[in-house]
C-alpha positions as CSV (number, residue, x, y, z in Angstrom):
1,X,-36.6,-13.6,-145.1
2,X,-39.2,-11.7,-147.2
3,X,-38.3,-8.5,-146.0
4,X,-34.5,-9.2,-145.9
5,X,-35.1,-10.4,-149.7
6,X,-36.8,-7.0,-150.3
7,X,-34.5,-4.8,-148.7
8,X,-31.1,-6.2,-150.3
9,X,-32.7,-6.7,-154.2
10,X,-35.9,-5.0,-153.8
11,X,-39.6,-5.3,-155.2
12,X,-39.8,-3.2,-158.2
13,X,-43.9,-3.5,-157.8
14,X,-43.8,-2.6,-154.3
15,X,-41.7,1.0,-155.2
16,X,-39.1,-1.2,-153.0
17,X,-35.4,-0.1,-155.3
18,X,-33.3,-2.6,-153.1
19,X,-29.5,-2.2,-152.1
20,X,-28.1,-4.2,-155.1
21,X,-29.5,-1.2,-157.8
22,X,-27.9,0.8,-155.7
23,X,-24.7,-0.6,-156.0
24,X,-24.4,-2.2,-152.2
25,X,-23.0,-5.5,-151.9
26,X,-24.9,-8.5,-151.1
27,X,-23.2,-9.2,-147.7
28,X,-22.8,-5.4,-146.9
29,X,-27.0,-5.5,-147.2
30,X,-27.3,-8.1,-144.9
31,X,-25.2,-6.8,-142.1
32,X,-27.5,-3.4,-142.3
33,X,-30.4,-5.4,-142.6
34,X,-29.4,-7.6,-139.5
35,X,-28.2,-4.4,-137.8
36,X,-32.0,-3.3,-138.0
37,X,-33.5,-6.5,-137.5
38,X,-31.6,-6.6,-133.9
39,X,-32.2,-2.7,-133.0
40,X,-35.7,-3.2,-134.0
41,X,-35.9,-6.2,-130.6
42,X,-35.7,-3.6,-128.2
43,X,-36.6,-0.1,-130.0
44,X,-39.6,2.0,-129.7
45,X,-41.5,3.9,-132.5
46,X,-42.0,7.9,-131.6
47,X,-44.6,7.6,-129.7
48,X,-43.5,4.8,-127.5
49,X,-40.2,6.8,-126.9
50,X,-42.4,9.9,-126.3
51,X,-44.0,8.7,-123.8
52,X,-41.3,6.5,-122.0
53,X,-40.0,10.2,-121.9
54,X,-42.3,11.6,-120.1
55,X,-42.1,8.9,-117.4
56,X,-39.0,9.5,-117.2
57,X,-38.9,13.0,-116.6
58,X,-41.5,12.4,-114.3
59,X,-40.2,10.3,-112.2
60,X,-36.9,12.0,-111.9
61,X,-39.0,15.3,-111.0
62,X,-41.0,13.5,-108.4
63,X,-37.4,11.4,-106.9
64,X,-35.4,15.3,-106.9
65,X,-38.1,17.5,-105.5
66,X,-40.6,14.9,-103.5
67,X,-38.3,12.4,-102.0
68,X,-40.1,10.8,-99.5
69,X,-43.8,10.7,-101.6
70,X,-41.8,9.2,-104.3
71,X,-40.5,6.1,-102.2
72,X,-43.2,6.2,-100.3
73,X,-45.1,5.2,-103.7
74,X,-42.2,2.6,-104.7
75,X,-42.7,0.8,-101.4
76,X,-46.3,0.5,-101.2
77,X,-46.3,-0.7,-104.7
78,X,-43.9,-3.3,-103.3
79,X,-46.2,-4.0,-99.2
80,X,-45.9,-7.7,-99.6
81,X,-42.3,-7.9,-100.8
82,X,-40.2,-7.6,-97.7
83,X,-37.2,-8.1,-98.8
84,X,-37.3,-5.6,-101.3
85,X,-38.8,-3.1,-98.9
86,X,-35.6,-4.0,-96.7
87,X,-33.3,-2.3,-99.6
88,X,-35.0,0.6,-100.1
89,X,-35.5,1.3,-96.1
90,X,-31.6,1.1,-96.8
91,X,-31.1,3.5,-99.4
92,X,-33.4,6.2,-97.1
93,X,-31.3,5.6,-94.5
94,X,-27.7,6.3,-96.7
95,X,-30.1,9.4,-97.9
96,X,-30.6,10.8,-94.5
97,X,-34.3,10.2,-94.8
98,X,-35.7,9.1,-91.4
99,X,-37.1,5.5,-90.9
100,X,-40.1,5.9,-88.4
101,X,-41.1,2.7,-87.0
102,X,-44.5,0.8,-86.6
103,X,-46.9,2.7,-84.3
104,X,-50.7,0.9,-83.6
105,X,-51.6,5.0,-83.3
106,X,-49.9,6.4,-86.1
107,X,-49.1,3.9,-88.9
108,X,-51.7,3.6,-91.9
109,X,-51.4,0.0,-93.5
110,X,-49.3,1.9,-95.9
111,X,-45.8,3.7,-95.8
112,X,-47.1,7.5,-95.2
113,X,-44.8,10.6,-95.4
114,X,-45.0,12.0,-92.0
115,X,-42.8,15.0,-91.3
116,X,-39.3,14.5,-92.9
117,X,-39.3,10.9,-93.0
118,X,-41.4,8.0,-94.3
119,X,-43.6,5.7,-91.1
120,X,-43.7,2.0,-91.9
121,X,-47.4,0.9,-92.7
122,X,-48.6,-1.8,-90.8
123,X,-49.1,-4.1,-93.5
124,X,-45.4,-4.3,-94.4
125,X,-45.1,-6.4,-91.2
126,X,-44.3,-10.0,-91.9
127,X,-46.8,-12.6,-90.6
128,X,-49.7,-9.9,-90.6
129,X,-52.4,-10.4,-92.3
130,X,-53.8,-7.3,-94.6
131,X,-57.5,-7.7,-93.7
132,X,-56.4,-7.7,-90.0
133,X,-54.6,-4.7,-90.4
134,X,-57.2,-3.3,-92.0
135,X,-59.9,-3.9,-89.1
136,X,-57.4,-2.6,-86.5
137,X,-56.9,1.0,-88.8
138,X,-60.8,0.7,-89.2
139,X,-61.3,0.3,-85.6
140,X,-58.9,3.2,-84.6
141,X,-60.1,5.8,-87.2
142,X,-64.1,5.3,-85.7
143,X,-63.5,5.1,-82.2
144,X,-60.4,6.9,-81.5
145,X,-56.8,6.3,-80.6
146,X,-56.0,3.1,-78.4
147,X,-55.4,4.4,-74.8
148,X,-53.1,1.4,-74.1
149,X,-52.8,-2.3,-74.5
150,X,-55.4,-3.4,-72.9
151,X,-57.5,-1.2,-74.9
152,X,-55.9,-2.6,-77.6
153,X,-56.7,-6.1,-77.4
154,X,-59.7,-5.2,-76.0
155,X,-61.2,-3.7,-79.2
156,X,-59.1,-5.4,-81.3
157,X,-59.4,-9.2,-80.4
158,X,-61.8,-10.3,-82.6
159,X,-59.4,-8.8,-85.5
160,X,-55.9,-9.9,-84.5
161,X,-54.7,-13.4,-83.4
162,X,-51.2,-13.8,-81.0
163,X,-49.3,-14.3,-83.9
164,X,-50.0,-11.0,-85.5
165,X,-49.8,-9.3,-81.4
166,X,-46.8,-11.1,-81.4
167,X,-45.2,-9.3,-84.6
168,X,-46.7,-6.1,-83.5
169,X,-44.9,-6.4,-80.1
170,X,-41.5,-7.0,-81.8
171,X,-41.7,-4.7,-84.8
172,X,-42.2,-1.8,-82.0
173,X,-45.6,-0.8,-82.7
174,X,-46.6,-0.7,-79.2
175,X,-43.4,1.3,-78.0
176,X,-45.8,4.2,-77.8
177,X,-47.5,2.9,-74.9
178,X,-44.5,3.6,-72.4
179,X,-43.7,-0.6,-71.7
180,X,-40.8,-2.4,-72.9
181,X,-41.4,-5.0,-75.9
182,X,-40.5,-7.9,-73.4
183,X,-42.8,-6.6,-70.8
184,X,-45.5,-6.7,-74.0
185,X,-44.7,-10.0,-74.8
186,X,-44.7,-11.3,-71.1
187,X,-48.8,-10.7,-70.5
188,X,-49.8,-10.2,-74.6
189,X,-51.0,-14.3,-74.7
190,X,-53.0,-14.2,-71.4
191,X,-54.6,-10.8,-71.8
192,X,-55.9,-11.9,-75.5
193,X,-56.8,-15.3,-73.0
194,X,-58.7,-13.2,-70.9
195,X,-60.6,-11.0,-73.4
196,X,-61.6,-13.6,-75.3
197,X,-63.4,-15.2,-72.7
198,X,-65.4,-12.0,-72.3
199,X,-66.5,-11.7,-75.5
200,X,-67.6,-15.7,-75.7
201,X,-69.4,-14.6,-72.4
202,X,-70.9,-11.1,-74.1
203,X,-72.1,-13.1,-77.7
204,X,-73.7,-15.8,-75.3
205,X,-75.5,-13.3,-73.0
206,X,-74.5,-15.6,-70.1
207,X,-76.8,-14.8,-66.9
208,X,-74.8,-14.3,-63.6
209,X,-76.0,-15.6,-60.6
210,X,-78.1,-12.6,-59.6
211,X,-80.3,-13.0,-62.7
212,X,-78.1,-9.9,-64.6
213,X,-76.7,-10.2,-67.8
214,X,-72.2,-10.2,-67.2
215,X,-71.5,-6.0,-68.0
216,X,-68.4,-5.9,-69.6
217,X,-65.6,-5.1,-67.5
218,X,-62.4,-3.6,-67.6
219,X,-59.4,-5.4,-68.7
220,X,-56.7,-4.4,-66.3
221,X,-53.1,-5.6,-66.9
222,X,-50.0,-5.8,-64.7
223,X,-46.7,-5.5,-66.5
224,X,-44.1,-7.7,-64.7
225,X,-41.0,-5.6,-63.9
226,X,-38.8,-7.1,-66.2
227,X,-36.0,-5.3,-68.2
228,X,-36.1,-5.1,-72.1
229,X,-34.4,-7.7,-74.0
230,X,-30.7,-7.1,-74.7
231,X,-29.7,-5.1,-78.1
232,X,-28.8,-8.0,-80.4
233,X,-32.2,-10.1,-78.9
234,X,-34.3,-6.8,-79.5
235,X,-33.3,-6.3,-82.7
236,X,-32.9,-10.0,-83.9
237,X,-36.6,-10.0,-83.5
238,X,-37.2,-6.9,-85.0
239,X,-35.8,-8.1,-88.1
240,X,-37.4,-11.1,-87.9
241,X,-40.8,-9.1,-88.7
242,X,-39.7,-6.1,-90.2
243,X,-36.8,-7.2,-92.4
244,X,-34.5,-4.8,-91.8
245,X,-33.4,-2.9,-88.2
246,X,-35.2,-0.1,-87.7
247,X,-34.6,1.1,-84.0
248,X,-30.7,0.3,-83.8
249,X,-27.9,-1.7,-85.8
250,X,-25.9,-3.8,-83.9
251,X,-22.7,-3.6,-86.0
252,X,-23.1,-0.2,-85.2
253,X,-21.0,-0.2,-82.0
254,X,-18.2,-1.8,-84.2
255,X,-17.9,0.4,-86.9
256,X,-14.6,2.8,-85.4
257,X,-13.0,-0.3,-85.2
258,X,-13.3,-1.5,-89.0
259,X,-12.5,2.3,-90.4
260,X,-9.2,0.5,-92.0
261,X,-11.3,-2.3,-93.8
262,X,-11.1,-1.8,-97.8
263,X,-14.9,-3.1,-98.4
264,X,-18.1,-2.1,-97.1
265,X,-21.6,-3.1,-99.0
266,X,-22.2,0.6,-99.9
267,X,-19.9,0.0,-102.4
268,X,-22.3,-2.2,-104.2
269,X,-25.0,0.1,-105.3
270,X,-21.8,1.7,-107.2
271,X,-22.5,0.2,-110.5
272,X,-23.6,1.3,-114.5
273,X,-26.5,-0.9,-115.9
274,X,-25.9,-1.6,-119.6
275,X,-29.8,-1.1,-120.6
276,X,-29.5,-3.6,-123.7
277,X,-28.2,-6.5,-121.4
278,X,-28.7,-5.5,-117.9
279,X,-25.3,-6.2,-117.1
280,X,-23.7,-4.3,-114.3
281,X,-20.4,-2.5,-114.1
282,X,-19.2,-2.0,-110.8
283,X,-17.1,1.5,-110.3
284,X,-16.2,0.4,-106.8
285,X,-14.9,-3.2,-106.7
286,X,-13.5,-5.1,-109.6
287,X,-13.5,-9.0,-110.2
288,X,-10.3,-10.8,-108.0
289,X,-9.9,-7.7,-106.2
290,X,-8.6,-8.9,-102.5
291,X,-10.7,-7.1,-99.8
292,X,-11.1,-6.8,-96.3
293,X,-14.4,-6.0,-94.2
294,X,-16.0,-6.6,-90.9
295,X,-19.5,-7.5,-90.3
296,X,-22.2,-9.8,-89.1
297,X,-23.1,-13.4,-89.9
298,X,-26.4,-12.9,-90.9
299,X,-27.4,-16.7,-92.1
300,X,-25.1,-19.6,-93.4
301,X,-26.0,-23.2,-95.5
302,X,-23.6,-25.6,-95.1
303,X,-23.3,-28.4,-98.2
304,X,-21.3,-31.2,-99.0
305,X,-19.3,-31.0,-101.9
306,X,-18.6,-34.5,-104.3
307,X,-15.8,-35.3,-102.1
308,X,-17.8,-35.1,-99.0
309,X,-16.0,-32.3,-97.0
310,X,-18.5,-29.8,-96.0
311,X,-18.3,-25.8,-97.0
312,X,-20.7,-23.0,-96.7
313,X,-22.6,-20.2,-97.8
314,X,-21.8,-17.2,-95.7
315,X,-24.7,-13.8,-95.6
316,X,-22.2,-11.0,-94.4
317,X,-23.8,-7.6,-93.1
318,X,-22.5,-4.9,-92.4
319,X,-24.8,-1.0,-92.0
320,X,-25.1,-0.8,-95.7
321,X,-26.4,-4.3,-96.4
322,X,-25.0,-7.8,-97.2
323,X,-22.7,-10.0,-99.6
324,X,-22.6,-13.6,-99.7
325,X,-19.1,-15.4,-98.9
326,X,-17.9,-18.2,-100.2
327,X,-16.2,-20.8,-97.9
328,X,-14.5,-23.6,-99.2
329,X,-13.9,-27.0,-97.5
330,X,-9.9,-25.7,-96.0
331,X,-11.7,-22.6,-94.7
332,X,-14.6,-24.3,-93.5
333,X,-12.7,-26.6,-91.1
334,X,-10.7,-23.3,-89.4
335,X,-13.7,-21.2,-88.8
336,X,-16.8,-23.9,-87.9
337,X,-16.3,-23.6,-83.9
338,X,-17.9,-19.9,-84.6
339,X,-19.4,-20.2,-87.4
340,X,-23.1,-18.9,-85.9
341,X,-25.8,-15.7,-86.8
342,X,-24.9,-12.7,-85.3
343,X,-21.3,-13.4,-84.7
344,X,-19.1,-10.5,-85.5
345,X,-16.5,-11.1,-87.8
346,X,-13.2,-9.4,-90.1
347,X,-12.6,-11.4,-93.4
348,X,-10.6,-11.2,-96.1
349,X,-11.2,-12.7,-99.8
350,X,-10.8,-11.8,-103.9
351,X,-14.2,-10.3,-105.3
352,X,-16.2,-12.1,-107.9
353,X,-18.2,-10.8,-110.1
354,X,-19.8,-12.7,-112.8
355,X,-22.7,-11.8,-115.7
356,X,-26.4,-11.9,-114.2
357,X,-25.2,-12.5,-110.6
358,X,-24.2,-10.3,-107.6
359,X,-21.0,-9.9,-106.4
360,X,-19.5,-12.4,-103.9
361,X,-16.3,-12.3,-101.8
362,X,-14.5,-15.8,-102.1
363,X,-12.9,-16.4,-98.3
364,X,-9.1,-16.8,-97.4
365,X,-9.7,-15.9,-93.9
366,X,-12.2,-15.2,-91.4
367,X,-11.6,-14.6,-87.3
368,X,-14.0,-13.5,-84.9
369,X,-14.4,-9.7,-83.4
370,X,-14.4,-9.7,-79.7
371,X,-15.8,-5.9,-78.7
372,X,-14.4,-6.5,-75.3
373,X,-11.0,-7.4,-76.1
374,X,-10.7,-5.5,-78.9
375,X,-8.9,-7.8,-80.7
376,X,-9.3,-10.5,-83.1
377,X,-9.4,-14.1,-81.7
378,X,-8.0,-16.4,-84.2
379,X,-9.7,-19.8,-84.5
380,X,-6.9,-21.1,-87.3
381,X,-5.0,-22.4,-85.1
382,X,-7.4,-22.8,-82.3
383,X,-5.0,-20.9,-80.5
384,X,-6.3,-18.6,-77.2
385,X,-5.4,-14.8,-77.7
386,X,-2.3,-13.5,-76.7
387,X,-3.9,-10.8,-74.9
388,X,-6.3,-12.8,-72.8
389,X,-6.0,-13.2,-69.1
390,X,-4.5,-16.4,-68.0
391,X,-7.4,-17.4,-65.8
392,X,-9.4,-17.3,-69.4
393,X,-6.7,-19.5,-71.2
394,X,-7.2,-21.8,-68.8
395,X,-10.8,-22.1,-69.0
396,X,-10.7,-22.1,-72.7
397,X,-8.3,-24.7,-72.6
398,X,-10.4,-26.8,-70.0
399,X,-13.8,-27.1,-69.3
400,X,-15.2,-26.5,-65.9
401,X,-15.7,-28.8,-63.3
402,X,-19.0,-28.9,-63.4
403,X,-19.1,-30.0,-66.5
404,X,-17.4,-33.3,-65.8
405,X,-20.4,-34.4,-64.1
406,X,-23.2,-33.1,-66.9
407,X,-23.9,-35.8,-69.6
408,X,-24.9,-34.0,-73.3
409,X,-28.3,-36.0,-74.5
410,X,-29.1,-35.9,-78.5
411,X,-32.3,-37.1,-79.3
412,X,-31.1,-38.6,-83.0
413,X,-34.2,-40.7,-83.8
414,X,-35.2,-38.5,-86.3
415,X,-31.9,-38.6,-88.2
416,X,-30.4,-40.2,-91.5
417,X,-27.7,-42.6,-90.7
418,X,-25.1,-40.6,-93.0
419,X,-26.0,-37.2,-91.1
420,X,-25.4,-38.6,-87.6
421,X,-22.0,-39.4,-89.3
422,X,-21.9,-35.8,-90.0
423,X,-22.8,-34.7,-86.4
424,X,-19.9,-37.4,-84.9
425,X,-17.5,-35.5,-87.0
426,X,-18.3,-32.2,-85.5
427,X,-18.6,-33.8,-82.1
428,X,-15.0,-34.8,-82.5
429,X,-14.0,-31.3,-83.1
430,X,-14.9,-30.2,-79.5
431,X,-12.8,-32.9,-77.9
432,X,-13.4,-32.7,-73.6
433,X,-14.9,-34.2,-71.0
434,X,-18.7,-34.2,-70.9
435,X,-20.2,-38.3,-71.5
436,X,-23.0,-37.9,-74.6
437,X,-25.6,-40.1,-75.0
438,X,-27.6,-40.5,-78.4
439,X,-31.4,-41.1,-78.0
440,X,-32.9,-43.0,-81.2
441,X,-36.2,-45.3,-80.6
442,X,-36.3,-44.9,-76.8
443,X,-32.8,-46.4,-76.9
444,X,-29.7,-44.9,-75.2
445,X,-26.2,-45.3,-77.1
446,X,-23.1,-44.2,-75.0
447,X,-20.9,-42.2,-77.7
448,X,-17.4,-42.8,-77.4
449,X,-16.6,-39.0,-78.0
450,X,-16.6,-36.6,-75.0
451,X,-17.1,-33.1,-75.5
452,X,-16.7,-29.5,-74.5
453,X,-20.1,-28.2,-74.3
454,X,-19.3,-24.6,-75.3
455,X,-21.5,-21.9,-77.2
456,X,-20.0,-23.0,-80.2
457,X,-20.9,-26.9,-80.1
458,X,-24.2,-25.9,-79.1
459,X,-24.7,-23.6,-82.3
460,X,-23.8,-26.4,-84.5
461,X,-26.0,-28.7,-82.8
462,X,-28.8,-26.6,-83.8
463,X,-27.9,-27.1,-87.3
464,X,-28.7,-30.8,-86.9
465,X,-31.3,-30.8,-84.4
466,X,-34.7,-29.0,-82.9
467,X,-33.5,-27.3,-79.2
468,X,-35.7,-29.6,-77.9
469,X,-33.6,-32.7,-78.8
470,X,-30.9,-31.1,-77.2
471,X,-30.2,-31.8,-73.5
472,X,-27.5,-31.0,-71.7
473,X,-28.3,-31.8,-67.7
């Protein structure tokens, strides 16, 4: 208030003359002086704007003319942030910049400009320890390239546990090797078994029978002939330790048959930040604009809302990223029977946009995307496609009979009374007739709902229970 005071009738000792000898009105002062006062919050003197400049410039320079160093820097500043790596190993992809993945003889623990593109450092990995990584690279750089897995683990075994093998094996980084990642992950756990043995035999300087001290020996390794996993396995686990798919996309095999779809998540790195607020304008998409868009269920949460009907949180992905979709309770109910991760689907649904939050598309529709029919099966109505063979409809209609005979166990011992409510409700949705029994305290219930043990039933199931409470025999 001292300065305000100053500034509208001024301090005739201080040299201050004051806006009132000048003729300014009192309220006309105080909106200049509260102009200032709020401009002042967020300005910089000279030589903070000076050198915010050359930053600037700087960085601009290095993103224009250096590329790959320049992200290369952004992402190693950001190794233990995955999910933030996982948008800017998007954005080099929509700049043509190629993704390299892990490789045990090429990757640094850092992301390293190698040719044209950037190779993901071993430490990015999720579920790796830094220090581990660090002993591997060690290891490498003073004795030389790994000449295979064996010699991997061999040398490496007293760095590495299975879990981090394990992450290595699906993030690729033994690709280079000439094995497929499931043949890796077949004989990973008993060759670590093996070499581990050896070195508790080498630190003990066990005798053999013969009086010699045990030589260290060879670790030979026989890959079962096995084929690699399918695409969407392969690349599920990928993700699972990498964030983001590296080798393949598998929406990527849909995309000529979504050209006609009015959204795609491209659109949402369209946008003008308001550097007072850090509000976003969108250029793209506007708020309660209807869209349409295909794309993979990436995750879902399911709640209950005050009423008790359930809805859900949909993560939609597509090759450019993701948007969550909202799915209220009348929605819910038509799309649950395949509601499940990695589930291609076309929606339709108003944009919404709101202050400090990203976008989200509010549902009116959702239908699955069969590649094979190449058509849309509506789950509205339940009703089978009209395209379908009969022999399917029939099937669909009418479980096999097989089936008749199994009996569906859940093991619900482990469950709150009000959420095997929950899981009766969905039982009731997959009307058939396969018995289920409920398990709970070495008890068996008889439930008076049969079912129709389809991949759907059993995707929600897992949304109640571990697999292993799951029986169906």
């Amino acid at each position: 208030m001292e300065h305000k005071a100053k500034f509208s009738y001024g301090a005739p000792d201080e040299g201050i003359t004051g806006c009132a000898a000048l003729g300014i009105p009192a309220e006309v002062a105080a909106k200049i002086f509260g102009d200032m006062e709020s401009f002042a919050s967020y300005a910089f003197n000279k030589s903070h704007a000076a050198a915010y400049a050359v930053v600037a410039y700087r960085t601009a320079y290095l993103k224009h003319f250096y590329p790959q160093e320049f992200l290369a820097g952004l992402l190693n500043d950001r190794i233990d942030k995955i999910e933030e790596i996982s948008k800017y190993i998007l954005y080099m992809k929509e700049k043509n910049i190629a993704v390299l993945p892990p490789d045990i003889n090429k990757s640094k623990d850092i992301f390293w400009v190698e040719g044209n593109g950037l190779r993901i450092g071993l430490g990015a990995l999720r579920g790796v320890g830094q220090e581990a990584i660090a002993a591997v690279i060690r290891e490498r750089n003073e004795n030389g390239l790994f000449k295979d897995f064996a010699d991997f683990v061999s040398r490496c075994a007293k760095y590495v546990n299975k879990r981090i093998v394990e992450s290595l094996i699906y993030a690729g980084a033994f690709d280079c090797f000439g094995y497929n990642r499931a043949q890796v992950a077949a004989v990973y756990e008993d060759v670590m078994t093996r070499v581990n043995a050896m070195d508790k035999q080498k630190a003990g300087d066990q005798i053999s029978l013969f009086g010699s001290i045990i030589e260290e020996q060879a670790i030979e390794v026989r890959f079962p002939n096995i084929p690699e996993y399918e695409v969407m396995e392969k690349l599920s686990k990928e993700k699972s330790v990498l964030g983001v798919y590296v080798s393949g996309h598998p929406f990527e095999k849909f995309l000529p048959y979504f050209k006609d779809k009015t959204f795609n998540c491209s659109m949402l790195n369209a946008y003008e930040e308001n550097e007072e607020t850090g509000v976003k304008t969108y250029t793209e998409i506007t708020d309660g604009q209807q869209v349409t868009m295909g794309g993979m269920i990436g995750a879902f949460k399911k709640l209950k809302t005050r009423s008790g009907s359930l809805m859900a949180f949909i993560t939609v992905e597509d090759m450019s990223g993701s948007i969550e979709c909202v799915c209220f309770p009348k929605i819910y109910e038509r799309i649950r029977g395949f509601l499940e991760t990695d589930r291609v689907v076309s929606l339709s649904g108003k944009i919404s946009i709101e202050d400090e939050k990203p976008p989200v598309i509010i549902l009116d529709k959702m239908t699955e995307f069969t590649l094979d029919e190449r058509t849309e099966t509506h789950t509205e109505n339940k009703a089978v496609n009209a395209f379908a063979q009969p022999e399917r409809a029939e099937k669909l209609q009418e479980p096999e009979k097989a089936d008749k005979d199994k009996i569906l166990w859940l093991n619900v011992g482990g469950m709150e009374d009000e959420d095997v409510d929950e899981l009766l409700e969905t039982l009731s949705f997959y009307a058939g007739e396969t018995t289920v029994y409920f398990v709970k305290n070495g008890k068996k219930m008889l439930c008076t709902q049969k079912v129709t043990p389809n991949r759907a039933l059993m995707a929600e199931l897992c949304s109640f229970l571990p697999e292993n409470c799951i029986k169906l025999v």
